[in-house]
N, C-alpha and C positions, 0 to 999 in steps of 0.2 A: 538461422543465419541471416543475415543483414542483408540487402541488395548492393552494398559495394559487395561482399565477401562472395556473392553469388558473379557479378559482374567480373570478380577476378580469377573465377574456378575455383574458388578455395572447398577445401575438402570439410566435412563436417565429422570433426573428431570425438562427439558422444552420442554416445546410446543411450538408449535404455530398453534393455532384454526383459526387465522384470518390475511390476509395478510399486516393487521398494528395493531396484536398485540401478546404479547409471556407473555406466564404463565410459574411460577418457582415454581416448586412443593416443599415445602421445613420438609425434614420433622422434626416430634419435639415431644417431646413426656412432657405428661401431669402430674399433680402430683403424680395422682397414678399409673405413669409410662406407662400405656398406649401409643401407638404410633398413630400418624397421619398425614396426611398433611394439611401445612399451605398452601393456592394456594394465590399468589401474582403477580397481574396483571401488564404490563406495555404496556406503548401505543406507535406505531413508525410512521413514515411515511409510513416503510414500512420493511416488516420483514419478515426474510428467515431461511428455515427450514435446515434437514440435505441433504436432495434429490436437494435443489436449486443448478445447476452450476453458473459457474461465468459468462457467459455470461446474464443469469436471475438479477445476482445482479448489473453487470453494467447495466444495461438496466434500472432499477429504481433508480441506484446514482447517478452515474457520467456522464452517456452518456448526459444529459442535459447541463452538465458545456462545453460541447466542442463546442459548437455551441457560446458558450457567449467569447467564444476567437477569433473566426472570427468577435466579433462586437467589438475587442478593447480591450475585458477584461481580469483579470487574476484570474484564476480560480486555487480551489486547493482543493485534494481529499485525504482524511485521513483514512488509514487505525490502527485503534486505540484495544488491548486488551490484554487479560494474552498469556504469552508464550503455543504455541500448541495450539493457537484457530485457526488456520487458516488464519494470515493476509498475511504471504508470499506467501503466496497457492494461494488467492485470485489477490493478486496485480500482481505478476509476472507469474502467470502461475502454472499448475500442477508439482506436483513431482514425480520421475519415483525413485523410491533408493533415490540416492542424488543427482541426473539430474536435471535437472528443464525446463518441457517443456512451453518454452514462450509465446508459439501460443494460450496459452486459458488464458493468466491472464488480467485483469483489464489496465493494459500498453498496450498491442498488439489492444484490443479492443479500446480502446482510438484511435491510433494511425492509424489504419484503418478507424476509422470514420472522424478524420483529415484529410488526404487524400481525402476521398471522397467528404467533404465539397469542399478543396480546388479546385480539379474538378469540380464543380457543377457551373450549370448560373450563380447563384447568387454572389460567389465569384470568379471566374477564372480570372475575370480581374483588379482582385485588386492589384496582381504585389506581390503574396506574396511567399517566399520562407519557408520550413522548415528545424530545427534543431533542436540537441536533446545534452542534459545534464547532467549526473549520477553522484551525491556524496553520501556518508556517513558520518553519525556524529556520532563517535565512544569516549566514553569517555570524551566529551567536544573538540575533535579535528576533522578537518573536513579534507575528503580524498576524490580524485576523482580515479572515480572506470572506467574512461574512458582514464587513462594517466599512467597506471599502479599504482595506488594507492599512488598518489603523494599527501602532506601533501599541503594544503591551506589556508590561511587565510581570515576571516570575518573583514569587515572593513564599514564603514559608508562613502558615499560620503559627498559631499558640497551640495546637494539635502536632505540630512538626510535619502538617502534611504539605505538601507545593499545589501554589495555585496561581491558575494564570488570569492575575486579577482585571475587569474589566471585558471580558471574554463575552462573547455576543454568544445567546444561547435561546436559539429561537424553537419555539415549539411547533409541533409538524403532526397533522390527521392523518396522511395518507403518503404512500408513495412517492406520488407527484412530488408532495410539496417538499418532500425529500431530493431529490431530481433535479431540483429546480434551484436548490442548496449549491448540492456539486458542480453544477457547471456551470452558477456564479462565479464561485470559491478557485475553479479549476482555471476562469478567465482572469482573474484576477493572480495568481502563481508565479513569481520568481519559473524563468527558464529563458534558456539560452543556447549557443549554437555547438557541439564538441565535435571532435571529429567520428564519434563512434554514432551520433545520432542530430538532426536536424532540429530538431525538437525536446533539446533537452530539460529536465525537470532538475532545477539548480539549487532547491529547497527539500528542508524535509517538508511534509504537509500529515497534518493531525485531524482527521475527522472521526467526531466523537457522537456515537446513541445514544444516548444516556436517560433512563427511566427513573420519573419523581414519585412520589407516592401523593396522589390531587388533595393535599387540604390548604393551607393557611399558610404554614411552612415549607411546602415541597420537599420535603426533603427527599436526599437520595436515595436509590433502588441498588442500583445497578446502573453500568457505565461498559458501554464497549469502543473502544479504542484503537481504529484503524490507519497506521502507520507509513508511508509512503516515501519510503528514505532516499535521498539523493544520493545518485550514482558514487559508486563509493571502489575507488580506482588508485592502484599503485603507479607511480611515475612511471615506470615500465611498460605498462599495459594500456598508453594510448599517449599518444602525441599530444594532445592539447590537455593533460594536463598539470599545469601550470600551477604554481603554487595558491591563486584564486580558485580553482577548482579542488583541486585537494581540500583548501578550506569549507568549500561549501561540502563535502560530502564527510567534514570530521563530526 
């Protein structure tokens, strides 16, 4: 719950009794005005309360997809819900005011167990390099948030694949230099003020792993693709927003 929601007593209407499933207590009240709850069940793979940090929730999403990108693949991890639920929080790291510390989100965690794979027996002699890639897609226009916020465009090859041409795609040794990626990228982010959240994230935002194979051509490996989608809210379910905000989270 949010610190206005706490500041107004407001009641906190789900659970979760089981770690693949979450009950929404809803309440309603009957004809002769009586009050009650309706409990309405839903079933997950796997589902996380208020006490879960984020290293608990990548450890059951996304830490699986990174292993399927050392076999070739490309993998891609969506962080999807209404503004103020927590997806920036989640993907990029905690927030301290309006800091944002990188070292515990969903990207770092990633991006440590990359590393590690690529040190390990099994891969180390694959001959593979890493590099890393941050845009946003603000309004229907896309920016990279690793070139100073330079405007991009999507274009389709002769492959019929999409590519966002001109894309800054910097190569990275370690951790850090990953680290230091994000919270360029994150300073630089479309966000603005709603009323559900201070600090809102008014863009989607694209941060890409992506493994080349080191000769002459680079070519690609594997591609992990981590997704941070702006607050995405029905007119009903929050005062501010306004037809500008509905946009930004289409």
């Amino acid at each position: 719950m949010s610190q206005k929601e706490m500041k107004k007593k407001e009641v906190d209407v789900v659970t979760v009794p089981t770690r693949d499933n979450i009950t929404i207590h809803e309440p309603k009240s009957k004809v002769d005005l009586t009050k009650y709850l309706d409990n309405q069940h839903f079933r997950f793979d796997y589902a996380f309360d208020e006490n879960a940090n984020n290293e608990l929730v990548y450890k059951y999403s996304a830490r699986s997809l990174v292993q399927s990108i050392f076999e070739g693949g490309m993998a891609t991890c969506f962080a999807y819900g209404q503004t103020g639920s927590g997806k920036t929080h989640t993907m990029g790291g905690e927030f301290h005011g309006k800091t944002q510390d990188s070292k515990n989100g969903i990207y770092a965690f990633a991006t440590k167990d990359v590393f590690k794979l690529l040190k390990s027996p099994k891969y180390k002699n694959n001959n593979l390099i890493v590099s890393c890639s941050y845009f946003e897609i603000y309004s229907g226009k896309v920016f990279d948030l690793l070139s100073g916020k330079s405007k991009l465009r999507v274009l389709e090859d002769g492959k019929q694949q999409v590519v966002v041409v001109g894309l800054t795609e910097t190569d990275v040794e370690c951790v850090e230099d990953v680290l230091k990626l994000i919270t360029h990228g994150n300073n630089l982010r479309t966000s603005g003020q709603t009323s559900a959240n201070a600090h809102s994230s008014r863009s989607h935002a694209v941060f890409q792993i992506i493994l080349r194979i080191n000769n002459n051509k680079k070519p690609l490996y594997g591609k992990f693709s981590l997704i941070d989608l702006a607050g995405n809210e029905r007119g009903a379910d929050t005062s501010s927003a306004n037809r500008q905000t509905r946009m930004e989270g289409a």
